[in-house]
Biopython code that builds the backbone (N, CA, C, O; Angstrom):
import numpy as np
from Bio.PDB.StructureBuilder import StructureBuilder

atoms = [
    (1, "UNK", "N", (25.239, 10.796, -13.672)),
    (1, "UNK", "CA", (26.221, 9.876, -14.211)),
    (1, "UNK", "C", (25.548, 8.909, -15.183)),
    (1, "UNK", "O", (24.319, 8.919, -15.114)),
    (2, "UNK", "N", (26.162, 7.970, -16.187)),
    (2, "UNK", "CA", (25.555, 7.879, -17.478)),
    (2, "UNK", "C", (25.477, 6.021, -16.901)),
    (2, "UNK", "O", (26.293, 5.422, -16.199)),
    (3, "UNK", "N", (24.467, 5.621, -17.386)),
    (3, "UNK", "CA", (24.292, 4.108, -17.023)),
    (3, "UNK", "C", (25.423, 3.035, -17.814)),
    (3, "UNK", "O", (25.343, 2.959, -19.040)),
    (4, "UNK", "N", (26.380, 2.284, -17.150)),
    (4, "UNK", "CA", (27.350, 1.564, -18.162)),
    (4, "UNK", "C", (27.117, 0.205, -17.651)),
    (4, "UNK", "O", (26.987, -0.183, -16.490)),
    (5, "UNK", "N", (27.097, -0.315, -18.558)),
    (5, "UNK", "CA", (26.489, -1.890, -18.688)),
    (5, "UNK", "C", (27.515, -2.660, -19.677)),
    (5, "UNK", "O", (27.345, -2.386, -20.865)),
    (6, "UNK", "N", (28.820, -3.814, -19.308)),
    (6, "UNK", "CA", (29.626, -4.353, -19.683)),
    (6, "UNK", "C", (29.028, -5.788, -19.510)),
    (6, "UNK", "O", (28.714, -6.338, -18.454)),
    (7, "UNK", "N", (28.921, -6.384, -21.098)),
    (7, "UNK", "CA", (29.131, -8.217, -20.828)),
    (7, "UNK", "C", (30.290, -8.865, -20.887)),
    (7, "UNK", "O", (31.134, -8.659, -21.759)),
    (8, "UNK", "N", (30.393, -9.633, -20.021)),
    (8, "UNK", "CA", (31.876, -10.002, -19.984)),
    (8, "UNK", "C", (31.819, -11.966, -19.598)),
    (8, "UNK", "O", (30.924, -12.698, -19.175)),
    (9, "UNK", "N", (33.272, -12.209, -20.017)),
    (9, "UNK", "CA", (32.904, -13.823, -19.555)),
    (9, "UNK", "C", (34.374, -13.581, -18.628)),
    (9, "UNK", "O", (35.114, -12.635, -18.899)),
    (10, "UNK", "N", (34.759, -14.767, -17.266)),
    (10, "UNK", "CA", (35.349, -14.392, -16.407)),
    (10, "UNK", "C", (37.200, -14.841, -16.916)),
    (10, "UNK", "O", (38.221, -14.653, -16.253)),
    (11, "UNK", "N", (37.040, -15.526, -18.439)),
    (11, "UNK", "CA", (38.736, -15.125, -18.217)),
    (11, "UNK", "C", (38.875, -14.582, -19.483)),
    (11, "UNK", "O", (39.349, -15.358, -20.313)),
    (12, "UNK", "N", (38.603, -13.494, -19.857)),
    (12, "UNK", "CA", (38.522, -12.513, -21.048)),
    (12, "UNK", "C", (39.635, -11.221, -20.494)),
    (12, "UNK", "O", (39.372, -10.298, -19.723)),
    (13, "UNK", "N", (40.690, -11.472, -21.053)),
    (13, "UNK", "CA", (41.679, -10.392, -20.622)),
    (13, "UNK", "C", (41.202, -8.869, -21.086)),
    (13, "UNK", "O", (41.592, -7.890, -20.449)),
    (14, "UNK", "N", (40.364, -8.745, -22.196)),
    (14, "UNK", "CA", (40.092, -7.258, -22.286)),
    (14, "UNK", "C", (38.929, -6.799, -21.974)),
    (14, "UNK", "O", (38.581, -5.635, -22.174)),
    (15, "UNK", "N", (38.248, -7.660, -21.471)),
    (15, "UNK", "CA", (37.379, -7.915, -20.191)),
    (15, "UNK", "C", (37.616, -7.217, -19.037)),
    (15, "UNK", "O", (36.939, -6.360, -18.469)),
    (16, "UNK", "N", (38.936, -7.830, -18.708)),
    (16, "UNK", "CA", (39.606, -7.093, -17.548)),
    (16, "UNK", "C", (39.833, -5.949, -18.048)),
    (16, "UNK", "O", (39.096, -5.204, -17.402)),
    (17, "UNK", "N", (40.535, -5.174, -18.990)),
    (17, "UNK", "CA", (41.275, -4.025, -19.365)),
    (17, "UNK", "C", (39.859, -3.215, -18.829)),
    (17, "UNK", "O", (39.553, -2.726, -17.742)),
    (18, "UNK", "N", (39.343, -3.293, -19.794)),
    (18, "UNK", "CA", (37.776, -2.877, -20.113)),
    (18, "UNK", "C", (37.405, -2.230, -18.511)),
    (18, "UNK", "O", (37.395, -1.104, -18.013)),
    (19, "UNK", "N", (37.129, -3.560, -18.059)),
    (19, "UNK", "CA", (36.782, -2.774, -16.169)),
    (19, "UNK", "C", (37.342, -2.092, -14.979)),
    (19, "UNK", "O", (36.844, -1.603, -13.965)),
    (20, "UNK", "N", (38.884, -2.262, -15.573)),
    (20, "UNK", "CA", (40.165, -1.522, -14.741)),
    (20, "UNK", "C", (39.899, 0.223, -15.460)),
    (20, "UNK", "O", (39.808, 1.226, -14.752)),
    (21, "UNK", "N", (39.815, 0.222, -16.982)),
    (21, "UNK", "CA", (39.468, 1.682, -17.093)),
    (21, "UNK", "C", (38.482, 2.276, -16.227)),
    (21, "UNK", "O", (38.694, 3.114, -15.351)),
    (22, "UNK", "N", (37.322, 1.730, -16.575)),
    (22, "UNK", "CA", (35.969, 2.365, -15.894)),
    (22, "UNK", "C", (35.957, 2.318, -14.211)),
    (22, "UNK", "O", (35.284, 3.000, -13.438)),
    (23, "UNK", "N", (36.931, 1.282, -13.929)),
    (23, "UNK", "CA", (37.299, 1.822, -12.338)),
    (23, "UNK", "C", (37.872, 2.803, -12.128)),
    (23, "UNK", "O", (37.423, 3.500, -11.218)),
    (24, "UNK", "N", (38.920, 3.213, -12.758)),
    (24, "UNK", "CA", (40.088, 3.993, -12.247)),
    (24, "UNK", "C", (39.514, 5.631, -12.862)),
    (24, "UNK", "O", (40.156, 6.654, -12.622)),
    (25, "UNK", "N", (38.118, 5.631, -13.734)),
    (25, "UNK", "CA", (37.906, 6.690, -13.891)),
    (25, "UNK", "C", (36.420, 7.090, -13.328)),
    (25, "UNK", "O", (35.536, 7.906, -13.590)),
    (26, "UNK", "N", (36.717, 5.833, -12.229)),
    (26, "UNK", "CA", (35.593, 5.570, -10.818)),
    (26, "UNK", "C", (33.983, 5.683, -11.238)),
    (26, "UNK", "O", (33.160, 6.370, -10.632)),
    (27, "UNK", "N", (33.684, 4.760, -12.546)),
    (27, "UNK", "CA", (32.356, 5.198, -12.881)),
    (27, "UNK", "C", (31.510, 3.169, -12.500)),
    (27, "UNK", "O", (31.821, 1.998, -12.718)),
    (28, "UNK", "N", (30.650, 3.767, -12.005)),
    (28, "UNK", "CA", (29.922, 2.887, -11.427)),
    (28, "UNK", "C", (29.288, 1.568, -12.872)),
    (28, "UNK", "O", (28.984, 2.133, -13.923)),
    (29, "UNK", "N", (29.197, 0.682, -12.870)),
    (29, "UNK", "CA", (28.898, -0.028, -13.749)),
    (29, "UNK", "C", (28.234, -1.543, -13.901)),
    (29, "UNK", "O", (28.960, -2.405, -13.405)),
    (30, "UNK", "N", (27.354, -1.901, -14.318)),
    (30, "UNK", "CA", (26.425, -2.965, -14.677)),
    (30, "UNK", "C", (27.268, -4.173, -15.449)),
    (30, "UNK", "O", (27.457, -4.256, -16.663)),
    (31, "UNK", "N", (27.823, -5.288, -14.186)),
    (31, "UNK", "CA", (28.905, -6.220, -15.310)),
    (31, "UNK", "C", (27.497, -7.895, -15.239)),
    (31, "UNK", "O", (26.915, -8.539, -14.366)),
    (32, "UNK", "N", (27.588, -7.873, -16.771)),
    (32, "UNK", "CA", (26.783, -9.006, -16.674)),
    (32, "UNK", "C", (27.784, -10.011, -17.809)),
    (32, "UNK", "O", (28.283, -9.662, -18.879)),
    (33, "UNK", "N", (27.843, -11.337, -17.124)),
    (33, "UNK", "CA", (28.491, -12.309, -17.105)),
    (33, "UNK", "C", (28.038, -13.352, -18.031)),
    (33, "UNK", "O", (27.334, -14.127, -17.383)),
    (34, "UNK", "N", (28.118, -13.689, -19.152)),
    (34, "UNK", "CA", (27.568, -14.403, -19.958)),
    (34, "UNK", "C", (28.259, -16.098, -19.415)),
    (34, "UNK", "O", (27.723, -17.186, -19.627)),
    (35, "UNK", "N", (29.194, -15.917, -18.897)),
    (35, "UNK", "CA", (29.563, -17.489, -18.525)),
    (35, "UNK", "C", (28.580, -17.830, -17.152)),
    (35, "UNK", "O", (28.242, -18.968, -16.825)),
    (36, "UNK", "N", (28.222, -16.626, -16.464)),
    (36, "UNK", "CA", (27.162, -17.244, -15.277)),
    (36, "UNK", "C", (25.731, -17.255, -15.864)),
    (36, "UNK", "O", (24.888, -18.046, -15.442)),
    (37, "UNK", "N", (25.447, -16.268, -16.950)),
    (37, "UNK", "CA", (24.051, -15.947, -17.269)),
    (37, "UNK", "C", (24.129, -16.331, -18.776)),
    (37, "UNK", "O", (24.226, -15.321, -19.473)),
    (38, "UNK", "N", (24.110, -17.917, -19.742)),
    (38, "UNK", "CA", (24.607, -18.184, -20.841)),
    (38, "UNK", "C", (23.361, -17.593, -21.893)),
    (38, "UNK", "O", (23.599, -17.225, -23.043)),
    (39, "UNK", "N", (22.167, -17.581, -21.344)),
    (39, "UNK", "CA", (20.570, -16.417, -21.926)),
    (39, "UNK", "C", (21.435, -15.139, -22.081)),
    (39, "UNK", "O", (21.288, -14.781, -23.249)),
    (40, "UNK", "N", (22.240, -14.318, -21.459)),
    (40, "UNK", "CA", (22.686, -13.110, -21.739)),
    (40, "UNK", "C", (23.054, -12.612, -23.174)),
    (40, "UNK", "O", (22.852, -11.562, -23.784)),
    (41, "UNK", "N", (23.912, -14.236, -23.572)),
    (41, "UNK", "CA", (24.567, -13.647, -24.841)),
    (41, "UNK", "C", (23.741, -13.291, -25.760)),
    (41, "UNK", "O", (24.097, -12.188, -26.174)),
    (42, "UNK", "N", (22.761, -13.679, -26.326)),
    (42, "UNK", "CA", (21.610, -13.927, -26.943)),
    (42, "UNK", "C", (21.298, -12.186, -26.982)),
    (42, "UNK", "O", (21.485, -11.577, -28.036)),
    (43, "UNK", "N", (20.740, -11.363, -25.555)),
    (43, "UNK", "CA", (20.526, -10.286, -25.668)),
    (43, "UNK", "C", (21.891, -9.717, -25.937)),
    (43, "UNK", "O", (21.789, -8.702, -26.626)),
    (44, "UNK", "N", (22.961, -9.977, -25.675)),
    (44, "UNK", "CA", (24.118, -8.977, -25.888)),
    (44, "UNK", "C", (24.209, -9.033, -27.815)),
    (44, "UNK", "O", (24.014, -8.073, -28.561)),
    (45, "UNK", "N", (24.462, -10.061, -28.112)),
    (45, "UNK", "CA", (24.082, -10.255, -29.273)),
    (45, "UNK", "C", (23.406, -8.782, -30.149)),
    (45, "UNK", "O", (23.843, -7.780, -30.715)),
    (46, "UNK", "N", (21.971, -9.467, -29.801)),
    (46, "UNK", "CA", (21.016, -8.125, -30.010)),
    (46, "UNK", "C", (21.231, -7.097, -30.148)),
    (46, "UNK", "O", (21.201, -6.516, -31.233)),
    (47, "UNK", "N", (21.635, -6.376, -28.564)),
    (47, "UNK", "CA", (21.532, -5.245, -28.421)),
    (47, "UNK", "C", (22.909, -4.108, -28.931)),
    (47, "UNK", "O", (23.049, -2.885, -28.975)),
    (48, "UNK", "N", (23.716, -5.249, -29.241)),
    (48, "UNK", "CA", (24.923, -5.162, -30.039)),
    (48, "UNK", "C", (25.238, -4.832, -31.351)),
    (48, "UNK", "O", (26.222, -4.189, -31.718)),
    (49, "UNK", "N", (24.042, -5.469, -32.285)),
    (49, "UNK", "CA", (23.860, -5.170, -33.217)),
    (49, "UNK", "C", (24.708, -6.165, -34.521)),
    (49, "UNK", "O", (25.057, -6.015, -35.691)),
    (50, "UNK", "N", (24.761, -7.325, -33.356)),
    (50, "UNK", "CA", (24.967, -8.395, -34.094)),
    (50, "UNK", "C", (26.650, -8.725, -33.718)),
    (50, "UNK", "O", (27.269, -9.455, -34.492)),
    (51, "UNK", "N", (27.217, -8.258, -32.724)),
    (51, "UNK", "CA", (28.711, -8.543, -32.308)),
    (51, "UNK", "C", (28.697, -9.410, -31.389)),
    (51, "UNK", "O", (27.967, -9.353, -30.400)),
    (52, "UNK", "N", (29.783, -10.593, -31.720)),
    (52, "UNK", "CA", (29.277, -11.636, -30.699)),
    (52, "UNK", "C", (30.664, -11.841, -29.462)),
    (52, "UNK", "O", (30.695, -12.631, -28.518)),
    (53, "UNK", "N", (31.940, -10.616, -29.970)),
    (53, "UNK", "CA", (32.661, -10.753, -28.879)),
    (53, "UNK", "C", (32.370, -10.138, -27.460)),
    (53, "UNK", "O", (31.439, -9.379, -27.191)),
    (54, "UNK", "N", (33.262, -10.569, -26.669)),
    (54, "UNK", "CA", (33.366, -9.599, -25.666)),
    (54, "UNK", "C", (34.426, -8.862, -25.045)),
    (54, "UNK", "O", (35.581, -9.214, -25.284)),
    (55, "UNK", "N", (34.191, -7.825, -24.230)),
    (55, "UNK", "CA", (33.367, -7.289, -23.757)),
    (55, "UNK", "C", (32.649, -6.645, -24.829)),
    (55, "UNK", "O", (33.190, -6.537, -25.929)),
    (56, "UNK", "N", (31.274, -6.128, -24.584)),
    (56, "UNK", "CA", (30.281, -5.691, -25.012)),
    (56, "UNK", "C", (29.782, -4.524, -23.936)),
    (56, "UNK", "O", (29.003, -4.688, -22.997)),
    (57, "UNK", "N", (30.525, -3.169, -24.384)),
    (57, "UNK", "CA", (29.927, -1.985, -23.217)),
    (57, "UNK", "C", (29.114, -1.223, -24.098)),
    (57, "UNK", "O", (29.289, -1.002, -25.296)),
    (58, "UNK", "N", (28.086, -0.804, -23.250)),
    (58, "UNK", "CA", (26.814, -0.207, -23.312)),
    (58, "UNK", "C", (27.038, 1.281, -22.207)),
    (58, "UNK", "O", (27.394, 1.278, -21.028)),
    (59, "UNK", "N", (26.661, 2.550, -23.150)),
    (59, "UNK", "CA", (26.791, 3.384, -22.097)),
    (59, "UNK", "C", (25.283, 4.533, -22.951)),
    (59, "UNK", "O", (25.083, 5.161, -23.991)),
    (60, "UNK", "N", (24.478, 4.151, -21.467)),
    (60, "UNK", "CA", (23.545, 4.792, -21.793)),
    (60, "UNK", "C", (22.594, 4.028, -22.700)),
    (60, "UNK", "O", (21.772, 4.690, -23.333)),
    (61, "UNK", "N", (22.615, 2.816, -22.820)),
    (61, "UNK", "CA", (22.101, 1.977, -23.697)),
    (61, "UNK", "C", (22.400, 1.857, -24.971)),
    (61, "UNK", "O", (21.751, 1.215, -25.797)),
    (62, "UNK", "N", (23.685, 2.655, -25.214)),
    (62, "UNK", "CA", (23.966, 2.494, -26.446)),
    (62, "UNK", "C", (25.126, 1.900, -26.515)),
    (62, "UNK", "O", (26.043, 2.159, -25.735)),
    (63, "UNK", "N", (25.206, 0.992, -27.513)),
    (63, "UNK", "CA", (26.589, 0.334, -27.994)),
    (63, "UNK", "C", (27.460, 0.886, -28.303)),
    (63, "UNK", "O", (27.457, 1.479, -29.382)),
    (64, "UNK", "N", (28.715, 0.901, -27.337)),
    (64, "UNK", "CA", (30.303, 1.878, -27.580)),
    (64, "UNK", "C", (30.785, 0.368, -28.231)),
    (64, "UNK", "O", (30.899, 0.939, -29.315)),
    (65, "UNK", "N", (31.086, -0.735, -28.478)),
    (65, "UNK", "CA", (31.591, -1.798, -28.366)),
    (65, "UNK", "C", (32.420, -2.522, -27.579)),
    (65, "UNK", "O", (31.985, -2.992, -26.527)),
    (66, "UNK", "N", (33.872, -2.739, -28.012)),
    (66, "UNK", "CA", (34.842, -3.589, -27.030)),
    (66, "UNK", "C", (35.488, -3.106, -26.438)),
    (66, "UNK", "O", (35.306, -1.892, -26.351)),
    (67, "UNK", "N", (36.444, -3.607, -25.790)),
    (67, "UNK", "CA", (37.508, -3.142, -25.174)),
    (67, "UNK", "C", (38.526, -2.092, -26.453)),
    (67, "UNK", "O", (39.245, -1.222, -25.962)),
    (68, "UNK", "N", (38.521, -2.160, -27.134)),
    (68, "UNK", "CA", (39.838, -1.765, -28.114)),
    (68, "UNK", "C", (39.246, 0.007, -28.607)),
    (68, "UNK", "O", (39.946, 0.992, -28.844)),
    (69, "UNK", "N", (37.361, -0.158, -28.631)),
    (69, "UNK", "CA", (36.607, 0.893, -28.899)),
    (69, "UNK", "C", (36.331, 1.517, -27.826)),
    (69, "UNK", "O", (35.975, 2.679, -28.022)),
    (70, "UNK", "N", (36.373, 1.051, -26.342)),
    (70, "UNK", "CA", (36.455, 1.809, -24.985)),
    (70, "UNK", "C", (37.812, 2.976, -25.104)),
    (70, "UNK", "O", (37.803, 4.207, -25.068)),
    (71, "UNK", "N", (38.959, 1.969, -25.260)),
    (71, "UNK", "CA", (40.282, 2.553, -24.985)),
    (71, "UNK", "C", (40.362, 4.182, -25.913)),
    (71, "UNK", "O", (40.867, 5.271, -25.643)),
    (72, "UNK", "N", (39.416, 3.533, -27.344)),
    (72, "UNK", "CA", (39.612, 4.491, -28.333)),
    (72, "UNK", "C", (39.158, 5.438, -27.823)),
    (72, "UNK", "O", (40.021, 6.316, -27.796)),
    (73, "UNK", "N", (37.379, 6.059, -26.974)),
    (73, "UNK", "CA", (37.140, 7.060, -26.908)),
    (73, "UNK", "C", (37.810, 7.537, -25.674)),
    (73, "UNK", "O", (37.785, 8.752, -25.481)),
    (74, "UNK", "N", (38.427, 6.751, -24.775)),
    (74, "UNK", "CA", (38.963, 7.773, -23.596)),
    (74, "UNK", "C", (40.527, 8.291, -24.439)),
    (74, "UNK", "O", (41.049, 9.346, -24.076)),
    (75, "UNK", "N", (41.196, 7.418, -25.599)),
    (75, "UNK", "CA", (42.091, 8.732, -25.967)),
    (75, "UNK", "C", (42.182, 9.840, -27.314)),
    (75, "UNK", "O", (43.007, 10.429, -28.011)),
    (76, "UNK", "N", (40.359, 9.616, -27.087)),
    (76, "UNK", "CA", (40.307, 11.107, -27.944)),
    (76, "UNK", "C", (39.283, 11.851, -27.038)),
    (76, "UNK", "O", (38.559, 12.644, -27.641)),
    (77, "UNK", "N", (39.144, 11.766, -26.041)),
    (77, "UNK", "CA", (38.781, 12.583, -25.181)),
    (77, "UNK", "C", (37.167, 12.343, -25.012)),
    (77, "UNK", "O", (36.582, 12.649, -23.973)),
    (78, "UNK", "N", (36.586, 11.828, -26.017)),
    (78, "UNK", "CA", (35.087, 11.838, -25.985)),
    (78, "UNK", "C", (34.352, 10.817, -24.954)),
    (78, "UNK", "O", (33.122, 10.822, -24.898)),
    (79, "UNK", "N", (35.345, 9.682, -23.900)),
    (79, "UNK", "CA", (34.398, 8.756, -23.393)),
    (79, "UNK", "C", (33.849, 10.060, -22.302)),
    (79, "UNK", "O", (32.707, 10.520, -22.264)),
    (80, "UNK", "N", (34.809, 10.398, -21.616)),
    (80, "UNK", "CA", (34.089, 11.798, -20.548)),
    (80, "UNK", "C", (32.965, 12.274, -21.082)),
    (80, "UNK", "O", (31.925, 12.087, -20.449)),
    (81, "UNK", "N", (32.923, 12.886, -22.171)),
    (81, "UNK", "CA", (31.698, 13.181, -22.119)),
    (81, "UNK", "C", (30.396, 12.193, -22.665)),
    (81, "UNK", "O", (29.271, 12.684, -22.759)),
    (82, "UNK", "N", (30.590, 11.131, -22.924)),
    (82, "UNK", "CA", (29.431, 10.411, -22.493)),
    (82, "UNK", "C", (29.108, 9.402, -21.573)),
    (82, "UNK", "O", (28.115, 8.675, -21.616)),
    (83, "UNK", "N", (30.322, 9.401, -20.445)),
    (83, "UNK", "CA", (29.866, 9.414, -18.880)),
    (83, "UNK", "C", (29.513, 10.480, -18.702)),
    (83, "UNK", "O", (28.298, 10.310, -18.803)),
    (84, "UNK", "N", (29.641, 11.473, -18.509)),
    (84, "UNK", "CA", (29.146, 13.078, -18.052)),
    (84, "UNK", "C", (27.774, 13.214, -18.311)),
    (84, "UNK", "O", (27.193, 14.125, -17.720)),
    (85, "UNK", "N", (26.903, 12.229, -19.356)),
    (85, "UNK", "CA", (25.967, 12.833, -20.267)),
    (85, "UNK", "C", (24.757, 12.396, -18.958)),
    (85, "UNK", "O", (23.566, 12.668, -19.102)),
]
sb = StructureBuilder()
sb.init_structure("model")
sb.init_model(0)
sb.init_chain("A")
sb.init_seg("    ")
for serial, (resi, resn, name, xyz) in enumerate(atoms, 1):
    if name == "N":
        sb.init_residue(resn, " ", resi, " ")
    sb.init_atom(name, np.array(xyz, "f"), 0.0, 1.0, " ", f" {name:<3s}", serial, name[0])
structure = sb.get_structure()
């Protein structure tokens, strides 16, 4: 199963969207909290490639982006296969 790593702050509604998908398609996931951990943003930042919203998902260490770019690859079929990967 593919490593997924979401930054999120705790009243970010697509935040929520964001983690209700990756539940309901039961994949285990890394939520790091920039309102508890405010050093986070800094690396999300970074590793982002310079995007400073959130959520910020990472799958496999690579930047899928937000919530709106999550939704996108599960309806063209491609997030499966890079959870699968």
């Amino acid at each position: 199963m593919a490593k997924v790593e979401i930054y999120t702050r705790q009243t970010c509604g697509f935040c929520v969207r964001a983690k209700m998908l990756l539940q309901q398609k039961q994949v285990e996931f890394s939520e790091i909290s920039i309102d508890e951990f405010p050093e986070k943003r800094a690396e999300m930042i970074e590793r982002s490639q310079g995007r400073m919203t959130v959520p910020q998902i990472f799958i496999n260490d690579k930047p899928i982006g937000g919530c709106d770019d999550l939704f996108a690859l599960h309806y063209d079929g491609s997030l499966d296969a890079l959870l699968n990967k």
